[in-house]
Backbone as JSON Lines, residues from 0, in Angstrom:
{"i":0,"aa":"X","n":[-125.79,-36.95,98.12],"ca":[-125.85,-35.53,98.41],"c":[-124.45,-34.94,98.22]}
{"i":1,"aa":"X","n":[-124.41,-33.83,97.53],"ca":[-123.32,-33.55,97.05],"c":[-122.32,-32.68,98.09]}
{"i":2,"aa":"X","n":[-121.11,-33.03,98.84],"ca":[-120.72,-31.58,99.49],"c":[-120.6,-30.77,99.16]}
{"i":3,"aa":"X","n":[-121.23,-29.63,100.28],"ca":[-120.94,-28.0,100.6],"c":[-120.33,-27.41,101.37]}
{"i":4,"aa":"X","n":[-119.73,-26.19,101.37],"ca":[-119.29,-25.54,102.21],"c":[-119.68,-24.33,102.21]}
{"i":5,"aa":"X","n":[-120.03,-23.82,103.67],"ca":[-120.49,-22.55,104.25],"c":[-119.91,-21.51,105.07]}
{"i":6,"aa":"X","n":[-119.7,-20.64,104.08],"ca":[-118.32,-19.44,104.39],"c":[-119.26,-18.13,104.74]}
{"i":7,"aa":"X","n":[-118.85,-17.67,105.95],"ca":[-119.61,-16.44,106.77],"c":[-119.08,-15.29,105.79]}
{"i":8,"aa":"X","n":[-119.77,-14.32,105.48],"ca":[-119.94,-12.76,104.57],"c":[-119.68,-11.74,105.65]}
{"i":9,"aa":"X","n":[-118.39,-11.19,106.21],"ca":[-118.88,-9.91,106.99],"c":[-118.02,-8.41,106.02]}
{"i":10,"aa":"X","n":[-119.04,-7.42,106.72],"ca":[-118.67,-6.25,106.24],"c":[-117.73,-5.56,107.38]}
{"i":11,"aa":"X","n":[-117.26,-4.48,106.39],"ca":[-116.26,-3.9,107.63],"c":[-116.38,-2.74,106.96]}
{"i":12,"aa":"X","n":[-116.46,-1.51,107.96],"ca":[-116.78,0.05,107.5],"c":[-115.75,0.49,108.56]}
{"i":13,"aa":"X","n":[-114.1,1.09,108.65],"ca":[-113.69,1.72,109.48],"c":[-113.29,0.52,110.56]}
{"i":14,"aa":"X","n":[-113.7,0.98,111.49],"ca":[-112.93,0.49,112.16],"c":[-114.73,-0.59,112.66]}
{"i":15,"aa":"X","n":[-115.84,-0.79,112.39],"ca":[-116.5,-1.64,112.89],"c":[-117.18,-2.11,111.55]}
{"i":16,"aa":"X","n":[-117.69,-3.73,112.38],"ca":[-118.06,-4.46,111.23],"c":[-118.79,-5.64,111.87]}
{"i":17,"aa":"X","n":[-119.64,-6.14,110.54],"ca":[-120.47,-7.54,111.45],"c":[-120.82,-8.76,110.39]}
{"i":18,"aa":"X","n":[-121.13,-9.98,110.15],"ca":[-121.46,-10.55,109.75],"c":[-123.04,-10.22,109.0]}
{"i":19,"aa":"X","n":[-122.63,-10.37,107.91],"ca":[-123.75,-9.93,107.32],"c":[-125.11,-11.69,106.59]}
{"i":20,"aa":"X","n":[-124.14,-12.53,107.16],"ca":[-125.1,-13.37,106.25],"c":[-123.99,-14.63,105.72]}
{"i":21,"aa":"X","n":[-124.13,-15.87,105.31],"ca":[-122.99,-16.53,104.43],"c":[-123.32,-17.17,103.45]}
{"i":22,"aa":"X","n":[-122.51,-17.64,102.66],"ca":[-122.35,-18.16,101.12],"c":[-122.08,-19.79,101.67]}
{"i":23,"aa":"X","n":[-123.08,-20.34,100.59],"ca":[-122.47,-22.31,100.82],"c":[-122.94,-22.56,99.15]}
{"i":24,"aa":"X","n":[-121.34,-22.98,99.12],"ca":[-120.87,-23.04,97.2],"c":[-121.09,-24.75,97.42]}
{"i":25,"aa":"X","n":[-120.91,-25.82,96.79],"ca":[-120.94,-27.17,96.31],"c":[-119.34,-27.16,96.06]}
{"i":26,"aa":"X","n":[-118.84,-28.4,96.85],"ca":[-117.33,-28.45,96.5],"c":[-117.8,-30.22,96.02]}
{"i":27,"aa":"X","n":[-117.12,-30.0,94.23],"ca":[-116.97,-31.08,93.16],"c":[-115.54,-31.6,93.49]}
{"i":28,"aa":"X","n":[-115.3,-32.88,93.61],"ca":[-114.04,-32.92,93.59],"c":[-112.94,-32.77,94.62]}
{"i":29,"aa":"X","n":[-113.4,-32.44,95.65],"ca":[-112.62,-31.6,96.82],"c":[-112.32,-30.39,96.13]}
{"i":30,"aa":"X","n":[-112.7,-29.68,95.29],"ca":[-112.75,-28.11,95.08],"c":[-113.61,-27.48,95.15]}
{"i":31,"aa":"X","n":[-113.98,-26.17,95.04],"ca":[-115.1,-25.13,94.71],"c":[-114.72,-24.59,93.7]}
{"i":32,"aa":"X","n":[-115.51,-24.28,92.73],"ca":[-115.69,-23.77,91.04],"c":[-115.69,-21.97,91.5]}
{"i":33,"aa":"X","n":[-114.55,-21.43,90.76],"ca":[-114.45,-19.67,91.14],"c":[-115.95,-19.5,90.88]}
{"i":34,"aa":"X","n":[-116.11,-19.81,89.32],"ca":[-117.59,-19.66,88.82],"c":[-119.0,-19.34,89.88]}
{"i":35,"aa":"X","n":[-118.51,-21.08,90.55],"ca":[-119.96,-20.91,91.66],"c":[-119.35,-19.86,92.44]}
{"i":36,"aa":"X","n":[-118.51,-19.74,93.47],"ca":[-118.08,-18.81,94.16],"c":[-118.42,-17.18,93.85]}
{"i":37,"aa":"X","n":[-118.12,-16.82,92.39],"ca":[-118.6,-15.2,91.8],"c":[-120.09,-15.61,92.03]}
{"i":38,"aa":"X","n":[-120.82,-16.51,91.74],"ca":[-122.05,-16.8,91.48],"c":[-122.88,-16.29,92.47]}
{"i":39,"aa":"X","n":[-122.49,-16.83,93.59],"ca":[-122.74,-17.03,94.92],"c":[-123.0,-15.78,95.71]}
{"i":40,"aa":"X","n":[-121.7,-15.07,95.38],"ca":[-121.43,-13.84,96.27],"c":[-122.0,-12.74,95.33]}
{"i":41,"aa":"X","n":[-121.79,-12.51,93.84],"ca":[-122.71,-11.89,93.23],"c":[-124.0,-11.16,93.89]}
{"i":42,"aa":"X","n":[-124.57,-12.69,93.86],"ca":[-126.02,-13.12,93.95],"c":[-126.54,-12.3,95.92]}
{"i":43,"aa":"X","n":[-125.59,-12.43,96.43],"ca":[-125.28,-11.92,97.89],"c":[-125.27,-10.73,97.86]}
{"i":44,"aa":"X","n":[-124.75,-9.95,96.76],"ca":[-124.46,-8.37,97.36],"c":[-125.35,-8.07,96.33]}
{"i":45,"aa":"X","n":[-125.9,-8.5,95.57],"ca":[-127.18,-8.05,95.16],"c":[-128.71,-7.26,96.08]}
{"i":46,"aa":"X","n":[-128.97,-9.01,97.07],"ca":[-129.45,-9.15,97.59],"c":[-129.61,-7.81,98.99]}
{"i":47,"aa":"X","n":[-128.24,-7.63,99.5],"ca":[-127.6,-6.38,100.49],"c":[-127.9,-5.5,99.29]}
{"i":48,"aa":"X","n":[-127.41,-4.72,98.58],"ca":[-127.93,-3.63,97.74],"c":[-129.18,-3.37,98.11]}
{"i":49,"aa":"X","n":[-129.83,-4.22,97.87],"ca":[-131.16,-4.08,97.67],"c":[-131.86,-4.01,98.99]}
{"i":50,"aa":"X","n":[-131.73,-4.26,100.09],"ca":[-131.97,-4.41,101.11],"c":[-131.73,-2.71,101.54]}
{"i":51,"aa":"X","n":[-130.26,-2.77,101.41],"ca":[-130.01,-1.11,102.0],"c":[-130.95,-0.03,101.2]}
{"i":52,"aa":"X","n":[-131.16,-0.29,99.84],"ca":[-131.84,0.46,98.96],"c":[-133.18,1.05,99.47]}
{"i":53,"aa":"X","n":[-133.73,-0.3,99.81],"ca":[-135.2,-0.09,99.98],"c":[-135.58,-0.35,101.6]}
{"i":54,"aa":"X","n":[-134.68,0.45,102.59],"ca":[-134.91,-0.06,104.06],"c":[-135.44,1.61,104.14]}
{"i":55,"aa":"X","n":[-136.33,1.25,105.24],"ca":[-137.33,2.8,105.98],"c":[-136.14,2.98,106.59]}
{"i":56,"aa":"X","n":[-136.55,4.64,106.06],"ca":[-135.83,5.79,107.26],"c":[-136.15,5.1,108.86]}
{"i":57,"aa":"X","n":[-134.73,5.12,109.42],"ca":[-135.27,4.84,111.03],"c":[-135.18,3.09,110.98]}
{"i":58,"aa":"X","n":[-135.45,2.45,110.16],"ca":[-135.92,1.3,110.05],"c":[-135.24,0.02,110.79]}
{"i":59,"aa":"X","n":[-134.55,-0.83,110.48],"ca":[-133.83,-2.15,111.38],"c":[-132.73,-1.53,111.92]}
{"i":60,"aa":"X","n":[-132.33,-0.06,112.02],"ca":[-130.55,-0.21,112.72],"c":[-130.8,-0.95,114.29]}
{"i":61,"aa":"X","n":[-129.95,-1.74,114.36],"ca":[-129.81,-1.83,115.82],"c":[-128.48,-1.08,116.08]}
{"i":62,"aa":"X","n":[-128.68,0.04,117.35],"ca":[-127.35,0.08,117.81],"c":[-126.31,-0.8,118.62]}
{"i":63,"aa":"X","n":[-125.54,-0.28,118.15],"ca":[-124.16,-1.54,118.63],"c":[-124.32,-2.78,117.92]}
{"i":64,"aa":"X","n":[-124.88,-2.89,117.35],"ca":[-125.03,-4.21,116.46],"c":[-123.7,-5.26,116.41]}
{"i":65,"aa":"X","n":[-122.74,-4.34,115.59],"ca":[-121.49,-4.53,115.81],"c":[-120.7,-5.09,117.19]}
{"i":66,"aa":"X","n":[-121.18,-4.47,118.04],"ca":[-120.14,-4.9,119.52],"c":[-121.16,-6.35,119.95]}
{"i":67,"aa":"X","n":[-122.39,-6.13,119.41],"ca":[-123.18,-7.5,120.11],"c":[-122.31,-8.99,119.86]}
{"i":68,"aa":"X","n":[-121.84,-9.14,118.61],"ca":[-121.37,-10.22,117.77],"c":[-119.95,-10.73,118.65]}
């Protein structure tokens, strides 16, 4: 089984911000490939785009979301 590593994604707007989710690239070698890394996170804010895109009016905000974390 090949190692991975799993790096937390947070956003930050101003002065608040939260973990949005994380990235786990395959480290070859004792490195990680930039490649997989763009790949990875690409593939991540795609995913958020699309999410914010197509969320209902009103829909998942939690308030304070941010201070919960």
């Amino acid at each position: 089984m090949p190692a991975e590593i799993t790096l937390p994604v947070y956003v930050r707007v101003g002065g608040s911000g939260a973990q949005w989710g994380e990235l786990t690239v395959e480290v070859t070698d004792g490195t990680v490939r930039e490649a997989d890394m763009r790949r990875q996170l690409a593939s991540f804010l795609r995913e958020a785009a699309d999410h914010l895109e197509t969320m209902p009016e009103g829909g998942t905000e939690v308030p304070n979301a941010s201070a919960d974390r």
